[in-house]
C-alpha positions in Angstrom: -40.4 36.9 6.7 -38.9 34.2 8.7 -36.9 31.7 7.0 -38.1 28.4 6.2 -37.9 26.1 8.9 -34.6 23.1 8.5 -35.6 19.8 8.5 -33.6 16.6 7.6 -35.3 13.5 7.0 -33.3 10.2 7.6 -34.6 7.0 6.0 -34.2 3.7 5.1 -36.1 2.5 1.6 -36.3 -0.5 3.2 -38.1 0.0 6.3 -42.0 0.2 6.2 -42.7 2.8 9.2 -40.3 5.0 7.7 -42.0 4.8 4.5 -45.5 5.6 6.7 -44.0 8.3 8.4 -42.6 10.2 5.2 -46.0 10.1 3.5 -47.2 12.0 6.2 -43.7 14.1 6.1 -44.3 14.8 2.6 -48.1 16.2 2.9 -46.7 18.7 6.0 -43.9 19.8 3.8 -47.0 21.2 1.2 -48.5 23.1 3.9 -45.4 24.1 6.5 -42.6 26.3 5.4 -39.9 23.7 5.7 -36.2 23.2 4.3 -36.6 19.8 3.8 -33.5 17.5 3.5 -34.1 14.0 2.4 -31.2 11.9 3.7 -30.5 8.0 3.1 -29.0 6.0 5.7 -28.7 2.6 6.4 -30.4 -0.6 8.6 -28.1 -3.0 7.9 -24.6 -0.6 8.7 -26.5 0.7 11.9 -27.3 -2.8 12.9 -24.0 -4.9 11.9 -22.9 -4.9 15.2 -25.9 -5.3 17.5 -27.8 -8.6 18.3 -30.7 -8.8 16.4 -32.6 -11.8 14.8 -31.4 -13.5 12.2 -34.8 -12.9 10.3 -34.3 -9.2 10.2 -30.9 -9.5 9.2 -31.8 -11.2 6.6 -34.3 -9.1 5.7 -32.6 -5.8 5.8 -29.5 -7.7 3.7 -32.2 -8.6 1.0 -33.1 -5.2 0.8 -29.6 -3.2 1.4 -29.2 -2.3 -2.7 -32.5 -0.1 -1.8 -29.9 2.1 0.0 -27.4 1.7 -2.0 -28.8 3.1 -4.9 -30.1 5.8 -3.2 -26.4 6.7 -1.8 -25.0 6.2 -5.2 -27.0 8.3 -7.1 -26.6 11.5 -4.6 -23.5 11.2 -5.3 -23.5 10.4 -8.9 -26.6 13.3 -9.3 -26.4 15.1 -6.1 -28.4 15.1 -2.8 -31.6 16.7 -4.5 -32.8 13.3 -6.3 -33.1 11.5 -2.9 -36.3 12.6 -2.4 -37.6 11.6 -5.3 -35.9 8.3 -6.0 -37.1 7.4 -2.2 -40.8 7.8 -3.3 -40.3 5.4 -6.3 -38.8 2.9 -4.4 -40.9 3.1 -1.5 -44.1 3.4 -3.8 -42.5 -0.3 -5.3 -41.8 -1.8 -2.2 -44.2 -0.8 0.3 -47.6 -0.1 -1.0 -47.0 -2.2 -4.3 -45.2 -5.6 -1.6 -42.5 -5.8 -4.6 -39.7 -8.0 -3.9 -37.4 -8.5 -7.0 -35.3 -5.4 -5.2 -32.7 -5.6 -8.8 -36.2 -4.5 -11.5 -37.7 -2.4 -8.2 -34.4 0.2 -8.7 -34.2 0.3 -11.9 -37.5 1.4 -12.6 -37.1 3.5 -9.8 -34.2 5.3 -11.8 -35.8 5.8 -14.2 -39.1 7.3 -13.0 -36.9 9.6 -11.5 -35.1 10.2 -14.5 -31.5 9.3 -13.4 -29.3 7.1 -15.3 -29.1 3.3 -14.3 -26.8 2.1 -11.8 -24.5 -1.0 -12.0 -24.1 -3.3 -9.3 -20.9 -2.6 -8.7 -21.4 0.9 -8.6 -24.2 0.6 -5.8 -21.6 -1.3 -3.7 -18.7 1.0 -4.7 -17.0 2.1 -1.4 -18.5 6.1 -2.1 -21.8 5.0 -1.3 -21.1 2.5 1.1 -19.0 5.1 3.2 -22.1 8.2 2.3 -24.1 4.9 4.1 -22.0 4.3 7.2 -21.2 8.4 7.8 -25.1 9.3 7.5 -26.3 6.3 9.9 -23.0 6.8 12.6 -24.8 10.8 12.0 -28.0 9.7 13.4 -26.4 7.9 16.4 -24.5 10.9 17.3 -27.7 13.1 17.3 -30.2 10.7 19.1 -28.1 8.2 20.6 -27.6 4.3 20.4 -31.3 3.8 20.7 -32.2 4.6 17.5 -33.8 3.9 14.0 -35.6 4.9 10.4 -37.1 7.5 10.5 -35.1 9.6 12.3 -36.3 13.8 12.2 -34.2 16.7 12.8 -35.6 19.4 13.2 -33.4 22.5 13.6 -30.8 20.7 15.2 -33.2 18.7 17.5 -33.1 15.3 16.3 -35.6 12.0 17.6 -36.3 8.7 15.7 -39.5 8.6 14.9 -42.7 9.7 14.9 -43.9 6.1 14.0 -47.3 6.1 12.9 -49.8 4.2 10.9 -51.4 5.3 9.1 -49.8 8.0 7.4 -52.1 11.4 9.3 -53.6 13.4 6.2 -55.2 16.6 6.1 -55.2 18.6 9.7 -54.1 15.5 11.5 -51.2 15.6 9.5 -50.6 19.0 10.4 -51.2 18.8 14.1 -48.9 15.8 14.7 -46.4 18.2 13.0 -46.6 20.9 15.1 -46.7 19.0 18.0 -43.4 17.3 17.0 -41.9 20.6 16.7 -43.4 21.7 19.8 -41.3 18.9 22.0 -38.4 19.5 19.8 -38.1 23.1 21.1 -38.0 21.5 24.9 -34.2 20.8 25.7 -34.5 17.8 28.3 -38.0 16.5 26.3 -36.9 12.8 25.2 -39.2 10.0 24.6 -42.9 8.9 24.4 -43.8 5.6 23.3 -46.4 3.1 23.7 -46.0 -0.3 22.0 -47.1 -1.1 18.7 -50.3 -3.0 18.2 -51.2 -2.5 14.5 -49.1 -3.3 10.9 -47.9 -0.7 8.6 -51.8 0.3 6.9 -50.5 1.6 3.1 
């Protein structure tokens, strides 16, 4: 039998389309044969040095412990709790419009039955630097132009799909394979049409 298809899933907590797009990840990974990697990486170290609005700085600096905790404990409890810990958080954040980000992880935590994290520990330089080498790991597979979610899939890599909402059932399915299907074409790289509709949870 062929072996299961890799797949690494790079995400943000805080970002609402990648939340979207990895609720539809999640229901392909039940039906598709995938090695699927969930891997945190970061808004606010990808965007330090770019221009961007002050409002999103803000927000993505409100949120950055989301990260952080998520760094900290696949380090602290190894890279197999990401996954899980990213679906309590998002769960919190997204779909339940929590904001007290401090009670949001450590419920989190413990849903997904990990230990509590200090603050200091979240913004220990381990995590920071598991932060910063996973986001500068999406730029050097997609380029400058780039975000959360980013999918690679077997070494082809593209931010995105951004979608809302999430495809279910054989929707789900078919955007999948067609996202594998342009993955497989070396000099395939972009379609987009601007957004027109919110995040639908």
């Amino acid at each position: 039998m062929p072996a299961p298809l890799p797949v690494t899933y790079y995400f943000d907590p805080a970002c609402p389309w990648a939340w979207m797009t990895s609720r539809w990840m999640t229901e392909v990974a039940q039906e598709r044969d995938l090695d699927l990697t969930w891997s945190v990486m970061s808004l606010r170290h990808l965007n330090e040095p770019r221009d961007i609005p002050q409002e999103y700085r803000d927000y993505i600096a409100q949120r950055q412990n989301l990260s952080g905790a998520v760094a900290a404990a696949v380090l602290r409890d190894g890279p197999q709790v990401a996954g899980p810990l990213y679906t309590a958080l998002g769960t919190r954040v997204h779909p339940g419009g929590r904001r007290d980000i401090d009670a949001v992880v450590a419920e989190a935590l413990a849903e997904a039955g990990l230990a509590p994290l200090s603050q200091a520990e979240i913004d220990a330089e381990g995590p920071q630097q598991l932060l910063r080498d996973t986001t500068a790991a999406v730029v050097d597979k997609v380029g400058e132009d780039v975000g959360t979610p980013t999918i690679d899939i077997d070494g082809a890599a593209f931010f995105g799909p951004v979608v809302t909402p999430a495809p279910t059932g054989q929707a789900a399915l078919d955007l999948w394979d067609g996202c594998v299907l342009v993955a497989g074409v070396p000099g395939f790289y972009e379609i987009k049409r601007s957004r027109t509709a919110d995040p639908i949870f």
